[in-house]
VEXNUTOR-456260 format. One record per residue: z, x, y of N, C-alpha, C, O, CB in turn. Coordinates in steps of 0.1 Angstrom, whole numbers, plus 2048, in hexadecimal, padded with zeros to 3 digits. Glycine has a CB too. Layout:
N
ZXYZXYZXYZXYZXY;...
***
This chain:
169
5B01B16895A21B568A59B1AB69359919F68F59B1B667C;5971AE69D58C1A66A65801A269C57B1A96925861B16B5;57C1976A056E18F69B55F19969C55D19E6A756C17E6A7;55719C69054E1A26915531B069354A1B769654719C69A;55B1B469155D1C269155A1C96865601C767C5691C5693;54F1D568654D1DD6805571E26725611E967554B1E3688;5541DF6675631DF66355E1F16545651F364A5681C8659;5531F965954D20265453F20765C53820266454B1FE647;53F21665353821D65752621E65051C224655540227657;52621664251F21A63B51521063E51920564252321B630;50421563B4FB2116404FA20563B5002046304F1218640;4F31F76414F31ED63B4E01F16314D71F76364F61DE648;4E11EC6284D31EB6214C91E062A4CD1DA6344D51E5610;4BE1E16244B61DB62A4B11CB6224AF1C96164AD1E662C;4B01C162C4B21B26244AC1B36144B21AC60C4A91A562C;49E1BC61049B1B86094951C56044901CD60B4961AE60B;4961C75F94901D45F14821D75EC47F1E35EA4971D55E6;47B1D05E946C1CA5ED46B1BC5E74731B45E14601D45E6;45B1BA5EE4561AD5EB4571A85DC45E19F5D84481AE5EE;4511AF5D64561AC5CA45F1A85C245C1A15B84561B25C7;46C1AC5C547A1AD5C247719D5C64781945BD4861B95CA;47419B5D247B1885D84731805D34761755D047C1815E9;4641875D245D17E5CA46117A5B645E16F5B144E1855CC;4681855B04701825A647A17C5A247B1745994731875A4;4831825AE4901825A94981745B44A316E5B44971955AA;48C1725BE4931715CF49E1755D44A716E5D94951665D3;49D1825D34A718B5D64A418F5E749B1965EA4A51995C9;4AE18A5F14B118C5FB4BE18B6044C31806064AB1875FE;4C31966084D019A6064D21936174CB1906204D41AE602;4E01926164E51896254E21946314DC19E62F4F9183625;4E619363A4E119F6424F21A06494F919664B4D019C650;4F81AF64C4FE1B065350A1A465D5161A165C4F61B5657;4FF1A166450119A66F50818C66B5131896704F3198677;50118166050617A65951117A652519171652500179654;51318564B51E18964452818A65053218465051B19763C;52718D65553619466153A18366454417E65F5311A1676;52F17B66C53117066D53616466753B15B66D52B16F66F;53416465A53B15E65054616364D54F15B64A53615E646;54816F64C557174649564175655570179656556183643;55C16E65D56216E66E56915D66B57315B67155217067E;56515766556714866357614765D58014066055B140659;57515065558315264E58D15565458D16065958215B646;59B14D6565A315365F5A815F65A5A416364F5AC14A664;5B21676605B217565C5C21736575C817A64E5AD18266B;5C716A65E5D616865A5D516064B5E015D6485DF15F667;5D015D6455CC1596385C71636325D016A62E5C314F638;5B916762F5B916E6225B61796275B918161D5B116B618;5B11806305AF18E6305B919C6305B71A862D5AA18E63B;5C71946355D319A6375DC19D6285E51A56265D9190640;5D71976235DB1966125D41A060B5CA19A6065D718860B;5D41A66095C81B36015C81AD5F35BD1AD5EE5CF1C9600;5CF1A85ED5CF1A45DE5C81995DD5C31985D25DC1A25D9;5C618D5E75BB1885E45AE1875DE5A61915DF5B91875E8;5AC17E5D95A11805CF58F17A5D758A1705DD5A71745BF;58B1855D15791845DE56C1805D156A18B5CC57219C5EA;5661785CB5601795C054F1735CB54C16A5D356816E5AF;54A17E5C553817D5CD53117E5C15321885B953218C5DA;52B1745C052816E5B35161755B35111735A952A15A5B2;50E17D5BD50517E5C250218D5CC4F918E5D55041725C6;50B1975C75131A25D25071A75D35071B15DA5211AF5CE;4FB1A65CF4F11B15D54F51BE5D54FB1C45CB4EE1AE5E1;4F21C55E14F71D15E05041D35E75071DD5ED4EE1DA5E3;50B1C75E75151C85EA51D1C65FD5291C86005151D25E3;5111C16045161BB60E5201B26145211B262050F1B960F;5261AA60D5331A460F53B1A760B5461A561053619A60D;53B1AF5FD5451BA5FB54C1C36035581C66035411C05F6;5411C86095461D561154B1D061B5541D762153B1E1615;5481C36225531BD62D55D1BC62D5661BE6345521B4632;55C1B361E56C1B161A5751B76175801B361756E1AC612;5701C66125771CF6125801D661A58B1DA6195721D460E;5741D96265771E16325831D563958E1DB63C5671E463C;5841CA63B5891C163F5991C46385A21C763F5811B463B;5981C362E59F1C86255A61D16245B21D162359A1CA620;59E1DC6245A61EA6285B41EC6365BE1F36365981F462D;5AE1E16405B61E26495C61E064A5CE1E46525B01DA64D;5C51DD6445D51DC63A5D71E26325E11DF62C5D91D2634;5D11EB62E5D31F56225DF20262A5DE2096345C01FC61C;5EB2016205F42086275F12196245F622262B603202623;5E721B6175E62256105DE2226065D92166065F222A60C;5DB22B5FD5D222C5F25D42205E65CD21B5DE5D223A5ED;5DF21F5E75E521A5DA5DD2095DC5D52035D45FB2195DA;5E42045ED5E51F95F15CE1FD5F05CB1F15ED5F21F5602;5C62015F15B92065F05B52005E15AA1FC5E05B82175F2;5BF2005D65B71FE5CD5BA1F45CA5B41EC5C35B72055C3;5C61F05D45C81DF5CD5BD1D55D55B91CA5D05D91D75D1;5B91D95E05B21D45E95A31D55E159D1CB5DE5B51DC5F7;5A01E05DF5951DE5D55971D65C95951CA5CA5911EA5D1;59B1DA5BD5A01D25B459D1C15B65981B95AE5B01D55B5;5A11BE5C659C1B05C65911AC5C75921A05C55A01AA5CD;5861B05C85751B25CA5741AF5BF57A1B55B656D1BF5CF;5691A45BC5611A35AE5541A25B555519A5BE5661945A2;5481A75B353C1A65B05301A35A55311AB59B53C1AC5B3;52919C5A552219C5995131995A05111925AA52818F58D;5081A259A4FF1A259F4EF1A45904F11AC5865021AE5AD;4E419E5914DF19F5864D61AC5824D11AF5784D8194584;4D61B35914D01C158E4DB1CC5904E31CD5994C21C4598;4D81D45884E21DE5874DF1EB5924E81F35954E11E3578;4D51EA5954D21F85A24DA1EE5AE4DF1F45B74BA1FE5A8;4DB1E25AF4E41DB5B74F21DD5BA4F71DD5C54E31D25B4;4FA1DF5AB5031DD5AA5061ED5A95111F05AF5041D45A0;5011F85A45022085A55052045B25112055B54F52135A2;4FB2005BE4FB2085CB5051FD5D55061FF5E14E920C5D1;50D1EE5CD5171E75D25211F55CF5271F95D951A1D85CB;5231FC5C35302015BD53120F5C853C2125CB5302055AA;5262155CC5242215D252E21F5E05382245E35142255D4;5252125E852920F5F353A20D5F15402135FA5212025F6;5402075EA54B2035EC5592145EB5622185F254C1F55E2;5542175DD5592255DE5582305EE5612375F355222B5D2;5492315F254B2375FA55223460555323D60C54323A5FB;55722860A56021E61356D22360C57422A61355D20C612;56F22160357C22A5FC5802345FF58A23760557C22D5F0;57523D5FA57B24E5FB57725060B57F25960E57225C5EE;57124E61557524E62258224562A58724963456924C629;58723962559523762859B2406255A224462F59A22D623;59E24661A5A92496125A82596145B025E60B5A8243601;5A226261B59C26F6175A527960B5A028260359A278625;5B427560B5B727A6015BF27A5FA5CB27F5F85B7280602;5B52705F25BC2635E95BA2705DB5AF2775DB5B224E5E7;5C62705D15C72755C75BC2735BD5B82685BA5D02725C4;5B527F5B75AB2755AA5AC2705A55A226C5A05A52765A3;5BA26959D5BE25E5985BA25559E5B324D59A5C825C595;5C02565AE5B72485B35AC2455B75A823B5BD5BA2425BB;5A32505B35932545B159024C5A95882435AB58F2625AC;59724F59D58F24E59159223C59058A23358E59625A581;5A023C5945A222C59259621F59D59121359A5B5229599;5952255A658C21F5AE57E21E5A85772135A958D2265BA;57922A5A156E22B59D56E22158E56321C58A56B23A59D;57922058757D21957E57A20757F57220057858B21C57C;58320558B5811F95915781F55975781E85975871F8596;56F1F959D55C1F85A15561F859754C1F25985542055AA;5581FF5885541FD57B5521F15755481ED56E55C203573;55C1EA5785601DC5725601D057C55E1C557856F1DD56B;5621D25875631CA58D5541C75955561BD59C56F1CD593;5481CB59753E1CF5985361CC58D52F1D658953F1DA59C;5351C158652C1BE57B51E1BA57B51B1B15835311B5576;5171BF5745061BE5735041AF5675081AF55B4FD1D2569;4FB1A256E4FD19A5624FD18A56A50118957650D19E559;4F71815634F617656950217056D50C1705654EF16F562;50216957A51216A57F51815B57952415657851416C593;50715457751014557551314756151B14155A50113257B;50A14E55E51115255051F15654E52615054650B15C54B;52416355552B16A55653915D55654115B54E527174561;53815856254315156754214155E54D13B55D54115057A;53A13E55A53D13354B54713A54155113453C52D12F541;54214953D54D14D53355914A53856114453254D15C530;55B15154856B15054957314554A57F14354756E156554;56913C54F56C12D54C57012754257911E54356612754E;56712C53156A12652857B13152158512D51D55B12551F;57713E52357F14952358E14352659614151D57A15452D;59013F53359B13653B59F12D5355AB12E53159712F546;59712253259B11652A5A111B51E5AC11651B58F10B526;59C12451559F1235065B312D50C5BD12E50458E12F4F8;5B31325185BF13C5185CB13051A5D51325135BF149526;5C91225255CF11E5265D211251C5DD10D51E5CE11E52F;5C910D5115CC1085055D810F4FD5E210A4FB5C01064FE;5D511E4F95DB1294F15ED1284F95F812B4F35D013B4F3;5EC1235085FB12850D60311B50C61011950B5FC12D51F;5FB11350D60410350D6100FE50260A1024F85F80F750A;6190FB4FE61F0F54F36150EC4E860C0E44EC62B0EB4F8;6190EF4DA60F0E84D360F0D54D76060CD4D56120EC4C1;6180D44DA61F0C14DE60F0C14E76050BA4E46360C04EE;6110CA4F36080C64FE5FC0CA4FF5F50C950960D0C9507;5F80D14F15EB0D44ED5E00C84E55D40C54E55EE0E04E5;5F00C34DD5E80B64D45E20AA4DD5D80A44DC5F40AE4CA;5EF0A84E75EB0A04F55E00A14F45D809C4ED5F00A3502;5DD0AC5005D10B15065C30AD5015B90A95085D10BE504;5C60AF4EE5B90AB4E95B709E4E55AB09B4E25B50B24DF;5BD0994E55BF08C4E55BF0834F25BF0774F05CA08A4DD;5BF0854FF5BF0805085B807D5105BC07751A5C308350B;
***
């Protein structure tokens, strides 16, 4: 993929949804142009080429670095299947939910025009996976759980020998 290349068709939103919203929330979404540019930094022989890579946007708005990363993404997508794994790797979390509806819209509709005829299983799975992976909710909350979530998984896997250590150390 050449640098700055258009990597979709779907309209970009506009930086900000009203005054209000930034005066609240300071809710101001990156613009296009930024986005491409930052994701241009990234070499392509590293992670873009990898669809299973993992993309966590702790702030997806309505989903603007998503949909790059996707489309980026897609590029390597050999088929639908390799489509959901590529999605699958997208995590978003954003604190308004008309945000995160219209992150999940965007990215399906990038889907079902790659794929035009992708089975509804992998309709439904895609739409499954924008379900969950597309979360409404404070992101530095969210991601402390998984953190503490994490810690308590890798205490539970350890040998009890190297658990007593641990707490004692």
């Amino acid at each position: 993929m050449r640098k700055s290349e258009p990597t979709t068709k779907t309209k970009a939103p506009a930086q900000i949804k009203s005054k209000q919203r930034v005066r609240e929330r300071g809710e101001v979404f990156t613009a296009e142009r930024e986005v491409k540019a930052m994701c241009d930094l990234i070499p392509e022989d590293e992670i873009w080429s990898d669809i299973t890579k993992t993309f966590l946007e702790p702030a997806c708005g309505t989903g603007n670095f998503l949909v790059e990363i996707f489309g980026r993404k897609l590029q390597y997508c050999k088929d639908e299947r390799d489509g959901l794994k590529a999605l699958a790797s997208i995590i978003g979390i954003d604190i308004a939910e008309d945000n995160c509806f219209e992150a999940r819209v965007r990215l399906m509709t990038m889907y079902c025009k790659a794929f035009p005829k992708a089975s509804k299983a992998s309709l439904l799975l895609a739409a499954g996976i924008l379900r969950n992976n597309i979360i409404c909710g404070d992101s530095l909350e969210i991601q402390k759980k998984w953190i503490e979530e994490n810690k308590k998984s890798e205490n539970n896997t350890l040998p009890s020998s190297a658990q007593s250590k641990r707490k004692r150390g």
